[in-house]
VOLO-559301 format. One record per residue: x, y, z of N, C-alpha, C in turn. Coordinates in steps of 0.1 Angstrom, whole numbers, plus 5000, padded with zeros to 4 digits. Example, Ala and Ser with C-alpha at 12.3 -4.5 7.8 and 13.67 -1.06 7.14 Angstrom:
2
513249435078512349555078513249675078/512849785071513749895071512950005079/
***
This chain:
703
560567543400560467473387561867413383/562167303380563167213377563467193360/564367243357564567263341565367153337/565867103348567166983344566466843335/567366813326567766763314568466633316/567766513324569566403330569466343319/570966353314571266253302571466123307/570766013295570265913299570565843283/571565743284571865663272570965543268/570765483254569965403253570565303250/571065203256571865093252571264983246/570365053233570064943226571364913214/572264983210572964983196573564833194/574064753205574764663200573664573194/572664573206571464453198570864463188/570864583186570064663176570864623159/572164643161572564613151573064393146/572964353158572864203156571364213152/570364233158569364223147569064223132/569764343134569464383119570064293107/571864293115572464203107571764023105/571063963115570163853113569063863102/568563943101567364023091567964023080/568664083076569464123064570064013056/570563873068571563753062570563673059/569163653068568063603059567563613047/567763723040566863793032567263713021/568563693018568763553004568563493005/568263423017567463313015565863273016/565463393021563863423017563963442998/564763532995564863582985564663482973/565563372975565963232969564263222961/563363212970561763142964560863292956/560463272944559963372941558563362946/557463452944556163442948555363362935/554263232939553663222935552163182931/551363162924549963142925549663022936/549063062950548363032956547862892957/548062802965547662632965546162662965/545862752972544262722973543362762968/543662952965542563032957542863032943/543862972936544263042923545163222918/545063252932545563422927546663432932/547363512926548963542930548763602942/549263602957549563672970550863762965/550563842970551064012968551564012979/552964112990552764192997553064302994/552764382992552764512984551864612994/552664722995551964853007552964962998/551465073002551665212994552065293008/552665432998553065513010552165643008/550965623004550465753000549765823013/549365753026549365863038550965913044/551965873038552865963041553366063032/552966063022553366143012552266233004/551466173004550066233001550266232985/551166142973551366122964551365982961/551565922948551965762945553465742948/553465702957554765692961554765512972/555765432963555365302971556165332984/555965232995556365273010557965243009/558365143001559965183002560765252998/559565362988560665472987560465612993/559865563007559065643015559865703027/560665763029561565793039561165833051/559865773055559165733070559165613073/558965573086558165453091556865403092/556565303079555465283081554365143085/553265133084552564973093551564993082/551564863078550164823066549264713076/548564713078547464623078546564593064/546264493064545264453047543964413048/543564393040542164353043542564183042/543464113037543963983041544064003053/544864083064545564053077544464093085/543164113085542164163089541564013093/541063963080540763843080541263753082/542863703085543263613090543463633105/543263723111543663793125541663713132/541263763121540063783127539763953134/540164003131540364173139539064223137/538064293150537264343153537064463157/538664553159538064643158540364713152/540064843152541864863150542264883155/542064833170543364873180543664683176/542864623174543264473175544264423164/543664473151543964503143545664523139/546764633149547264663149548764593163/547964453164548864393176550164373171/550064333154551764263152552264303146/552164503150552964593139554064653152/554964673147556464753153555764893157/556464953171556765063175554765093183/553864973182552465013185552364893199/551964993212551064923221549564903218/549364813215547964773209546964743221/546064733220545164753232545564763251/546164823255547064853265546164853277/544464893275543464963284542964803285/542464733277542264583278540864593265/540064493264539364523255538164603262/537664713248536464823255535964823245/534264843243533764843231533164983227/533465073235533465223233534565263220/536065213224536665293215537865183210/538865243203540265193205541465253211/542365173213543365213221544765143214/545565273215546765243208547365343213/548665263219550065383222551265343211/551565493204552265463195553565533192/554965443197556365513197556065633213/555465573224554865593238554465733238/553165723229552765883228551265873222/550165963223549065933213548865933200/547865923193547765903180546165973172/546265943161544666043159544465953146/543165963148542465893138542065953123/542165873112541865973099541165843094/540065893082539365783073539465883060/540165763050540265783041541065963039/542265933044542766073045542366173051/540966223053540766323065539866303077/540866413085540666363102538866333107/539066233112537866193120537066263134/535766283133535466333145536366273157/536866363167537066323183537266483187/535866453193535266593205535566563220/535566643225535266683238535466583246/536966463240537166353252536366253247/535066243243534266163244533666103229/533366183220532966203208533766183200/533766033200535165943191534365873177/534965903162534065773156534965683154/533865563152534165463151534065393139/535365303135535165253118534765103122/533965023117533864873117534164783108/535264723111536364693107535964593097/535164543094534164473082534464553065/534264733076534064803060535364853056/536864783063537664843061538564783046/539164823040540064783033541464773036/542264863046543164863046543264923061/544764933065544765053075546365083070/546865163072548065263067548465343080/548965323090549665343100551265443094/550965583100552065693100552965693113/554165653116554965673124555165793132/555265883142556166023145555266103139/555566173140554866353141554066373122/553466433121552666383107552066533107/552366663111551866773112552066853099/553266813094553266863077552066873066/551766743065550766723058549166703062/549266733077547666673085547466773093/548466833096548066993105548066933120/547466923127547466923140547066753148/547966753150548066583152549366583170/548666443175550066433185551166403179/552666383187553766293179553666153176/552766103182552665943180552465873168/551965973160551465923148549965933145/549065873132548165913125548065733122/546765703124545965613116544865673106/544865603095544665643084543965463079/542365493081541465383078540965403063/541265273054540565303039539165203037/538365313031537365233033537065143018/536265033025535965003009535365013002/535965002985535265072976535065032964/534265072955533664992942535164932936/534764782929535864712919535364732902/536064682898535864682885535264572879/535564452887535064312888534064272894/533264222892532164162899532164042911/531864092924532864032933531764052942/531563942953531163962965531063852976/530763862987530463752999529463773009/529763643012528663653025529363603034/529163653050529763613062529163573072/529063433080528363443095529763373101/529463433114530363433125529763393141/530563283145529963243158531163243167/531263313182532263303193531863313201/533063313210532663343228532063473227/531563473240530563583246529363553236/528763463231527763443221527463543214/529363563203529563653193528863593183/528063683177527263643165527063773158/527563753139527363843130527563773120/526963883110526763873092527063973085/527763903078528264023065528163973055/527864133049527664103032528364223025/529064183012529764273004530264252992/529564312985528864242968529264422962/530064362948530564492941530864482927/531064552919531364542903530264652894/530264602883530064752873528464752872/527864872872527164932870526264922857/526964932849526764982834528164852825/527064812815528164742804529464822799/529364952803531164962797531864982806/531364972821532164932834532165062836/532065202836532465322839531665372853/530765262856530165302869529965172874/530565212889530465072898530165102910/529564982917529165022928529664932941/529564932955529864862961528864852975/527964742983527564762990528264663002/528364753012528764663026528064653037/527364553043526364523051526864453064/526764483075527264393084526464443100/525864303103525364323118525964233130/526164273143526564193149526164193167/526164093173525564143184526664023196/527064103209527463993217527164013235/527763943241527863973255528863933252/529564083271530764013274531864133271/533164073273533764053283533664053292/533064143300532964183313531064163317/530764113326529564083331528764233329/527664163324526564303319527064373307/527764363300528964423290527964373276/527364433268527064403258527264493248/526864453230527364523219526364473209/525164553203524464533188524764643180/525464603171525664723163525564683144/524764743139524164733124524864903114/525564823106526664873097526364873084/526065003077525564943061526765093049/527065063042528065133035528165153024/527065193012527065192999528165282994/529165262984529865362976529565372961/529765442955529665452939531065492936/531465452925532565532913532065582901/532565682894532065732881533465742877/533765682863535065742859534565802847/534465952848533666002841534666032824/535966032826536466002809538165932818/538765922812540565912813540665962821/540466092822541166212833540466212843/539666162843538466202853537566122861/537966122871537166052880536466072896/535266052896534766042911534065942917/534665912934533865812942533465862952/531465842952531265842965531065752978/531365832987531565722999530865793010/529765653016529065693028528865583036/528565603047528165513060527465533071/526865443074525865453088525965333096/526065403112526265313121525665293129/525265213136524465243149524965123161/525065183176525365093181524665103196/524365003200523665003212524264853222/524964973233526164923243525964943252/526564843262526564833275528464813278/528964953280530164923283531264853288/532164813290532864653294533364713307/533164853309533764913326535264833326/535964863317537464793323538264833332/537864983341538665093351538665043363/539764933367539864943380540664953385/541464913396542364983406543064863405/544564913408545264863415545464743424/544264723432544264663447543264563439/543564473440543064363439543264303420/543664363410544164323402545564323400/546464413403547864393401547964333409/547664403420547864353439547464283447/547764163455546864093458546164143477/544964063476544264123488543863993498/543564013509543263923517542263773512/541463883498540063793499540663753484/541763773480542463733466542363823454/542263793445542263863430540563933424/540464003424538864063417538563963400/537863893399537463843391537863903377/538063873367538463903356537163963347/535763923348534563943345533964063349/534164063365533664123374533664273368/532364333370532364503364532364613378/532464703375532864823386531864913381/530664873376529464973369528064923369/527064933366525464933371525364873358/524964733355524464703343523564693333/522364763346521064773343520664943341/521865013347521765203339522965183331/523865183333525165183319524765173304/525465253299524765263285525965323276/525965273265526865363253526165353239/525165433238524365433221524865503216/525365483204525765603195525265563178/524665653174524665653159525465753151/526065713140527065783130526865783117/526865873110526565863097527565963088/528065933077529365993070528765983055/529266123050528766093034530366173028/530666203020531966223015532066182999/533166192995534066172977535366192979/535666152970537066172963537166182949/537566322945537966342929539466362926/538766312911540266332904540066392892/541166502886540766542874542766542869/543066502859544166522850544366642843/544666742844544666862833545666792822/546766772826547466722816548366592820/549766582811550566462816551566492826/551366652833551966722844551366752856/550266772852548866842864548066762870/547566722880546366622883545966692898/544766722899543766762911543066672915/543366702929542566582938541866672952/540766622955540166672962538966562972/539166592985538566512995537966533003/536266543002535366633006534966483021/534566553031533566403045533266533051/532166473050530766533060530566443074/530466393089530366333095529366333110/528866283110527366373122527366223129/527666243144527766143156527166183167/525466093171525066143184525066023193/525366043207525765963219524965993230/524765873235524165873251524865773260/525865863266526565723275527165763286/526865633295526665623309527565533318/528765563317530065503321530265463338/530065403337530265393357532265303361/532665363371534065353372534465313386/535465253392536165253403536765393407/536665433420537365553421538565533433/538065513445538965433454538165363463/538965263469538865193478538065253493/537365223494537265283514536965153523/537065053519537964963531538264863521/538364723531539264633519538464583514/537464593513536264503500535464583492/535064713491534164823486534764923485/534064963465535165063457534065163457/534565303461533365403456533565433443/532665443437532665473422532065563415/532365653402532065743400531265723387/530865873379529765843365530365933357/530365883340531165983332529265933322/528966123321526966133317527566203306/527566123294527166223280526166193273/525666313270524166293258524266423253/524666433237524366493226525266463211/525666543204525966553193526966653190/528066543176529566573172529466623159/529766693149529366703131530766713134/531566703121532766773111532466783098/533466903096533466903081534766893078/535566823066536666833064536666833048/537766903044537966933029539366913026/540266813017541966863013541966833000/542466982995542667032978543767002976/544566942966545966892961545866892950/547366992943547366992930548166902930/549066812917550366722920550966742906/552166832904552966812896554366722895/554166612882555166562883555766562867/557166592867558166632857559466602855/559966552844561166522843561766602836/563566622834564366662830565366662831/566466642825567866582824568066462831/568466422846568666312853567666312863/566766432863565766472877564466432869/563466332888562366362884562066402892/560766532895560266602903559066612905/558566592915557066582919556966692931/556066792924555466882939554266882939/553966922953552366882959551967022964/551067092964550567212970548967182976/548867202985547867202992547067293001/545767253000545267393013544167273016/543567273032543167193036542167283047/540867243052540267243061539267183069/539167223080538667093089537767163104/536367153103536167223113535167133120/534767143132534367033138533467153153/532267053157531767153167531666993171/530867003191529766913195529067003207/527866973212526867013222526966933228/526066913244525366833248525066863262/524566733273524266733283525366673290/526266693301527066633304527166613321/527566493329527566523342528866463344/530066443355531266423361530966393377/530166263377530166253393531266223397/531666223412532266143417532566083428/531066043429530565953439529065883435/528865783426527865743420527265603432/526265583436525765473440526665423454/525965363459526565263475527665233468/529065213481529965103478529765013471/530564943465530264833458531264743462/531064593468531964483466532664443455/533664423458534364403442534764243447/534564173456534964053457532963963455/532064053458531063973459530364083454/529764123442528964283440527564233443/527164273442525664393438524964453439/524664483429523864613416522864653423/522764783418521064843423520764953431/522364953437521665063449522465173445/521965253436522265403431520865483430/520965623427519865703422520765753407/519665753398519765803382520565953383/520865963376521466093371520166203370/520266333383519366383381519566543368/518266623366519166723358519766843366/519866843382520166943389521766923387/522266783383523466733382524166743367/523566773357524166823347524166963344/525466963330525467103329525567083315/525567183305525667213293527267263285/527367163277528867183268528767223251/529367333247529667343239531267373235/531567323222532967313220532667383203/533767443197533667453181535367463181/535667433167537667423167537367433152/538167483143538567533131540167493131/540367443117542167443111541567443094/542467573092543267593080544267593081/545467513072546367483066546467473049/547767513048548467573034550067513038/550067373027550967343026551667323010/553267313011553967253000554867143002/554867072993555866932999556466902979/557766912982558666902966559266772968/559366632958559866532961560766552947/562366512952562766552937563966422937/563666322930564666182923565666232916/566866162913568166202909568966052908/568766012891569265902888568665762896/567465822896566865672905567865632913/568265712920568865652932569065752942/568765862945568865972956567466012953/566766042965565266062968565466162978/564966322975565066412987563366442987/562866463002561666503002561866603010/561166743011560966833015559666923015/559266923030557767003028557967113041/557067203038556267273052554567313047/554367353062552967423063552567513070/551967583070551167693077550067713082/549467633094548167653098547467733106/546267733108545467873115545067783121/544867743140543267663142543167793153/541467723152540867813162539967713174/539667753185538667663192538167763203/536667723206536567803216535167673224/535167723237534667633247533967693257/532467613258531867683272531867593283/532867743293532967673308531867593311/531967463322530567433324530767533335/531667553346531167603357530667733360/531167833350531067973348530068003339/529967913326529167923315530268073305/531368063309532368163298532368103291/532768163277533568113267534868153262/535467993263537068053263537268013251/538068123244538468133230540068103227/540768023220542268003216542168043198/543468073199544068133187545068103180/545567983175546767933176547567953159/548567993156549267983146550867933147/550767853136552267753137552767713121/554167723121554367653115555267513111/554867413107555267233111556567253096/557267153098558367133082558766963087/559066943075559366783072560866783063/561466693063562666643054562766493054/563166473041563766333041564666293030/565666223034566266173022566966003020/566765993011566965843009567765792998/568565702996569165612989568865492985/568365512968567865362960568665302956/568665172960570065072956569265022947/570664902941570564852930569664692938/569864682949569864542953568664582961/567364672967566464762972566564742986/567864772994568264823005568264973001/567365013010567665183007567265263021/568265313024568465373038568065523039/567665563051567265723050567365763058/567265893060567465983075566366093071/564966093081564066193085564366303093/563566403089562966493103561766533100/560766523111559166583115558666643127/558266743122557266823133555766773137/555066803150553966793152553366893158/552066953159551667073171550266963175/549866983188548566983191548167093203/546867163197546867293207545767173218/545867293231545467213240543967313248/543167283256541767373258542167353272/542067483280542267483291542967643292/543367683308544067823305545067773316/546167863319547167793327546767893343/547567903354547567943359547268153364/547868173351547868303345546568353338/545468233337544268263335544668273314/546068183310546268213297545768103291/546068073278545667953271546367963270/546767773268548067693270548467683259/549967663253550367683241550267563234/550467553218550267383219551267283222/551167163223552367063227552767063212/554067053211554867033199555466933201/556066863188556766733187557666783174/559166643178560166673170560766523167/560966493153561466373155562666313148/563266273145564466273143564566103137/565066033125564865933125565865873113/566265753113567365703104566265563102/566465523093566065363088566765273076/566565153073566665103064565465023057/564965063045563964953038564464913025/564464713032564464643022563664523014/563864563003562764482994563664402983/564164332984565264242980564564202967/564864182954564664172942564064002948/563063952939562563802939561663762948/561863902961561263862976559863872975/558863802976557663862976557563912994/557664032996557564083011558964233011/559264263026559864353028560264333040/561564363045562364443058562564563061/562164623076562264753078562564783093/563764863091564264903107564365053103/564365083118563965233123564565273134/565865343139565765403149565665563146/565365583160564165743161564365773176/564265963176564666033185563366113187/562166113195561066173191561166243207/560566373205560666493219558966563217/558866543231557366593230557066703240/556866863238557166933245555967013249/555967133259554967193263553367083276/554467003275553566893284553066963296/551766913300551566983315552066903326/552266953336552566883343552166953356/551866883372551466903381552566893393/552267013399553467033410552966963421/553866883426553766803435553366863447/553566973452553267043465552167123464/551467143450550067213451549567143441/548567053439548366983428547567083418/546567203422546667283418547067373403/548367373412549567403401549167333388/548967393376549567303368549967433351/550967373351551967473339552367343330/553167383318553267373306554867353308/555667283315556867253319557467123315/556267013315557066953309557366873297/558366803297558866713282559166583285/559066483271559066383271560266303261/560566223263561666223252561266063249/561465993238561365843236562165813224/563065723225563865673217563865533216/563965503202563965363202564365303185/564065133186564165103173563265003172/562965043160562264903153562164843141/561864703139562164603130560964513128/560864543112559764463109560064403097/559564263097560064173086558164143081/557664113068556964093064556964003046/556763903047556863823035556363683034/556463633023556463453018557963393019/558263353032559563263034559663173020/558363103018558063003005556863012997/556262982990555263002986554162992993/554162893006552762853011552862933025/554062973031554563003044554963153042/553763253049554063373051554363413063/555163503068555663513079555563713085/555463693098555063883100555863873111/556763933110557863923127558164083128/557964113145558264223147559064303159/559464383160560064363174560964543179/560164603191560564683197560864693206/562264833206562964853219562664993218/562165063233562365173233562465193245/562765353249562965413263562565543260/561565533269560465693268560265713284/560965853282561165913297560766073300/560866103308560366203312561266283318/561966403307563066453309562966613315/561466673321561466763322559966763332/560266823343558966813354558766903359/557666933366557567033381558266903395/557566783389558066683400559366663402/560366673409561766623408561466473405/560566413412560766243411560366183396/559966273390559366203378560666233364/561066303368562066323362563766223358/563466173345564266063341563565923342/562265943350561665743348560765763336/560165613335559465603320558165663326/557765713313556065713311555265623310/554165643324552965513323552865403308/552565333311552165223300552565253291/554065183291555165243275556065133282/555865023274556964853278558564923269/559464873277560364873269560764813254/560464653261560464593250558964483247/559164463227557964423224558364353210/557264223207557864113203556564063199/556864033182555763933179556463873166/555663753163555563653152554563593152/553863573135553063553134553363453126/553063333117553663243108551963133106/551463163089550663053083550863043071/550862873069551262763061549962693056/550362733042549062693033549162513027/549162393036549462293027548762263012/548962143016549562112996549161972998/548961872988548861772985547061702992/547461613000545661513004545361653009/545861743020545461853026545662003020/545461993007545262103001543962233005/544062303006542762373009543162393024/543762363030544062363047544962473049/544762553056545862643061545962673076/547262673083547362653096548262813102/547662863112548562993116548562993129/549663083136549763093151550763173147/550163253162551263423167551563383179/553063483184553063523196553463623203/552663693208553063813210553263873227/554763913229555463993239555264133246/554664143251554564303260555564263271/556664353271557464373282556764453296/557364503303556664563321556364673315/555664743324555264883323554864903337/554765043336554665103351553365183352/552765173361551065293362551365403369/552165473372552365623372553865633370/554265803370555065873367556265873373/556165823384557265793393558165673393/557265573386557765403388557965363398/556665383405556765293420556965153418/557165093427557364943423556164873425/555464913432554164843439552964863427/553064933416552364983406553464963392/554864833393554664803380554064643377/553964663366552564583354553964473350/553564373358554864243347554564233336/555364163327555364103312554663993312/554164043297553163853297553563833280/553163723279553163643261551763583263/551563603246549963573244550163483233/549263373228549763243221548063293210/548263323200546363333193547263183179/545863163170545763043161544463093152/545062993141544263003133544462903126/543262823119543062703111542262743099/542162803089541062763076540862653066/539862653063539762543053539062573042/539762573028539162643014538562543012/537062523011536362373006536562402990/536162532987536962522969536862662967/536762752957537062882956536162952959/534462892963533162982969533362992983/534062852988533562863004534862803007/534962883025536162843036535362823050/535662753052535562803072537062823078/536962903089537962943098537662933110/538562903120538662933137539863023136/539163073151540863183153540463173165/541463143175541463173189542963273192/542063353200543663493206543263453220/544763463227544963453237544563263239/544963193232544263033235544363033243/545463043254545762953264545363073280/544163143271543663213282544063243298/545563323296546063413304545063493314/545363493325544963623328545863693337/545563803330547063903333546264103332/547064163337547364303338547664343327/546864453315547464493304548564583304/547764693314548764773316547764913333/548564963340547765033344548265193346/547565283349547965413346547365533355/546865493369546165523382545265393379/544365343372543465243370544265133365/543964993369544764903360543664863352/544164743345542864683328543264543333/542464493331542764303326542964363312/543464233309543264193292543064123283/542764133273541664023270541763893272/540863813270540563673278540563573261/540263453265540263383254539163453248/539163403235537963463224538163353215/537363273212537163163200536363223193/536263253177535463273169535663203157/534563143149534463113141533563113133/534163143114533363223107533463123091/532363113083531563053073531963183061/532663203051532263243039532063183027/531163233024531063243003531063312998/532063312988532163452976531763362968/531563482956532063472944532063582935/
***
């Protein structure tokens, strides 16, 4: 076993700091234009982002001594975003769809590490690999993206970070729309989302969100119907007091996009040339991904006093699946891939609960806010499951076809059950000093539990894990809202499996280390934010090269980097989102000697976007024009960084045109990827295409 540690410097500092300094000398003169009412709709444009998934308090994000990513329910809509890995292309420190587009799940590498999903503050089902839910991005309001390790206040999470989806929810105003939408792969959907008060003294309001959609495509045989409906209520039952409920049902019936293929013939070229971009590596007449979901949940609030306020966050969540994955496995001559079957059929529930009391108090120069917490979260799933690996005849990948398999018999499945338990008991004290020094300090204490039936043995293996996570931050409020800070965060995730000792594996821990600056320049409607960060990801498994066998809890990952995000109104009509990461994430600790010191699979060094739309004015009032472009640097598909398995760099060119005919109705186009690239997203033993042109265009009326 190899313990060595090669020190390895990151020579981003000089650029790092000419960046910043370019960012910073802009900012007066962004600053110069104040924000104002809108050429087209009448309403003031905001950019304004909260930091309450980092703090789990009212606390705005710049005086938030993390790194954080707002997406809006504007940047949703001007993106055109379908689902949140897409969602999240032109934010700092995130590889956004890396696998290529799948309509199973999302994909996001974030600060080159995983991430975990939350709605509306508590964690979302993801079972057994498979048993993911899924939010549709119709019903979203926001997304709230957490940087680095988030174990303080969320318990058991990777280092990558935490998405944190808000759903939408009753207004106070009487508000709603209608949507149809037409694109490639003969994308076609409707939405509806109509809300306001209940009752003449407004104290009850409701919200309904409706949306169906149906397509082919990307990938041949690849299809998607899925019908989305969302009713919430509010009661604000006096001053102090208030409750909203929130529920949803999903249903989706899929023919997966199979994006798993190899190496040889997409990175690589072959005698008979490149494997079609379309081309699937799966049966499109048995492939399948159905899943229905349904969520019911609240949020309360109660005031005791002008010191005290309880909050409490009940989701119930029940997800059943039947899905039928077909994959590339390898090559056995130069034209025909044997391919394998990933068979699930059954059912996911969670329950999650987080109690918060929040005292906040002043005295002499100090104000003090403390948060006490106890949280829990338990989660089971069942089912029917098979792991072939060897499904159906060869398959051509230069000329396919379908057909010649036998079904999945039951002599070929076996039976899964999973259950996992977390309690957590945390405290987090935020205490201000002259509006201008901000210290945060938290920890926690959690219990999880999980236990799992072998398929092969039919045992049940039981873990027992106790940890405890701590946070720090502190920050400095200027007079001019440059305000600088220096982090630290922990993360745990326990892992299922036993090691070679026949033990269970301990969990991977994370540590992160971080300095930034956030600025919000007085007059600016927007913000600047840079970030460098020291994040260590430990207890990794890793596989000895000489017995593959082997596998222990040896090794570590280290990723360092920076990032910079500019977001604002250059002018009144001209909003601008510019972003831009450097990092180096390596692999500082192996059983492999060779893996030791190169990067980790699909983790670019560098990464690069701008986004910029211009609301004209005058004969072309009502017109608004946008375009992005966005940079993924190389990446490599295994651990080693062979050469022959790295992934070049590409730039992607997307657009957007709307047109406000008057304050009820707009049309929009959005094309991503226009100029329809085709390229390698990223590969990791399998490589991905990625996505292809997509034109869509969509009809609203509000009012």
């Amino acid at each position: 076993m190899d313990n060595r540690v090669v020190p390895t410097g990151l020579t981003y500092q000089p650029l790092a700091y000419a960046i910043l300094l370019s960012l910073t000398a802009t900012a007066p003169a962004l600053a110069a234009t104040e924000a104002s009412p809108s050429t087209n709709s009448g309403t003031e444009k905001m950019v304004v982002i909260g930091g309450n998934t980092a703090s789990k308090i009212d606390t705005p994000a710049a005086e938030t001594p993390r790194a954080l990513s707002e997406v809006t329910r504007e940047d949703l809509d001007r993106h055109a975003s379908k689902k949140i890995d897409e969602a999240m292309r032109y934010s700092s420190g995130v590889f956004a769809t890396p696998y290529g587009p799948d309509n199973k799940t999302d994909w996001l590498i974030v600060r080159g590490f995983g991430w975990s999903r939350y709605q509306d503050g508590l964690q979302a089902i993801n079972e057994n690999g498979f048993y993911g839910w899924q939010q549709e991005a119709y019903g979203i309001e926001r997304i709230e993206m957490l940087k680095g390790p988030a174990s303080m206040l969320y318990g058991q999470n990777p280092p990558g970070g935490l998405v944190n989806v808000i759903s939408k929810r009753p207004t106070r105003l009487q508000q709603g729309e209608v949507q149809l939408s037409y694109g490639s792969d003969d994308y076609r959907d409707f939405g509806l989302d109509t809300s306001g008060p209940l009752n003449d003294e407004g104290s009850v309001q409701y919200r309904l969100v409706g949306f169906a959609k149906k397509t082919n495509g990307p990938s041949d045989g690849a299809k998607d119907e899925r019908y989305y409906i969302a009713p919430s209520l509010t009661f604000d039952i006096s001053d102090d007091t208030s409750l909203t409920l929130l529920t949803s049902y999903l249903k989706d019936n899929a023919n997966p996009t199979s994006g798993f293929k190899l190496p040889y013939g997409t990175l690589q070229n072959t005698p008979f040339g490149k494997v079609d971009y379309k081309m699937s590596y799966g049966e499109p007449s048995y492939s399948r991904n159905n899943t229905e979901q349904f969520n019911a949940g609240y949020e309360f609030k109660h005031g005791f006093n002008d010191t005290w306020t309880f909050h409490q966050n009940m989701n119930y969540s029940y997800l059943n699946m039947d899905l039928r994955s077909i994959y590339g496995l390898g090559m056995v001559d130069d034209r025909h891939v044997n391919r394998g079957l990933t068979y699930r059929n059954g059912s996911a529930q969670s329950w999650a609960i987080d109690n918060r009391m929040v005292g906040n108090w002043t005295f002499d120069r100090f104000e003090n806010t403390l948060l006490l917490g106890v949280d829990y979260f338990t989660a089971n799933s069942r089912g029917k499951d098979a792991n072939l690996y060897s499904f159906g005849a060869p398959l051509d990948i230069f000329n396919p076809s379908y057909g010649d398999y036998n079904p999945v018999s039951d002599d070929q499945l076996f039976s899964h059950r999973t259950k996992r338990f977390q309690t957590g008991l945390y405290v987090q004290n935020q205490l201000k000093f002259d509006d201008k020094w901000l210290l945060l300090l938290g920890g926690r204490y959690d219990k999880a539990r999980s236990s799992d039936i072998q398929p092969d043995t039919n045992d049940r293996q039981d873990m027992d894990d106790h940890k405890y996570t701590k946070s720090a931050g502190l920050m400095y409020l200027s007079d001019i809202g440059l305000n600088p800070y220096v982090s630290y965060s922990e993360s745990f995730q326990p892992l299922s499996g036993r090691n070679n000792d026949n033990k269970p594996y301990v969990p991977q821990t994370g540590q992160q280390t971080e300095i930034g600056i956030k600025y919000v320049p007085q007059g600016f409607n927007g913000y600047i934010n840079a970030a460098l960060y020291e994040l260590y990801q430990k207890n990794t498994l890793t596989t000895d090269p000489n017995d593959p066998a082997i596998r222990s809890q040896t090794g570590m990952a280290r990723s360092r980097g920076l990032e910079l995000e500019a977001v604002g109104y250059a002018t009144d009509a001209l909003k601008i989102h510019a972003s831009y990461t450097l990092s180096r994430i390596q692999i500082i600790r192996s059983l492999n000697d060779e893996e030791i010191g190169k990067r980790l699979p699909a983790t670019p060094r560098n990464m690069a976007s701008l986004w910029a739309d211009y609301a004209l004015s005058g004969p072309l009032d009502g017109l608004t024009i946008g375009s992005g472009v966005r940079y993924i640097g190389s990446t490599y598909g295994d651990a080693t960084n062979t050469q022959a398995l790295k992934v070049p760099d590409y730039t992607l060119w997307d657009a957007m045109i709307r047109y406000d005919v008057n304050k009820q109705w707009s049309v929009q186009v959005n094309a991503n990827n226009l100029a329809d690239k085709k390229y390698v997203s990223a590969c990791d033993y399998w490589c991905y295409y990625g996505d292809g042109r997509r034109v869509t265009a969509k009809v609203n009326y509000r009012w």
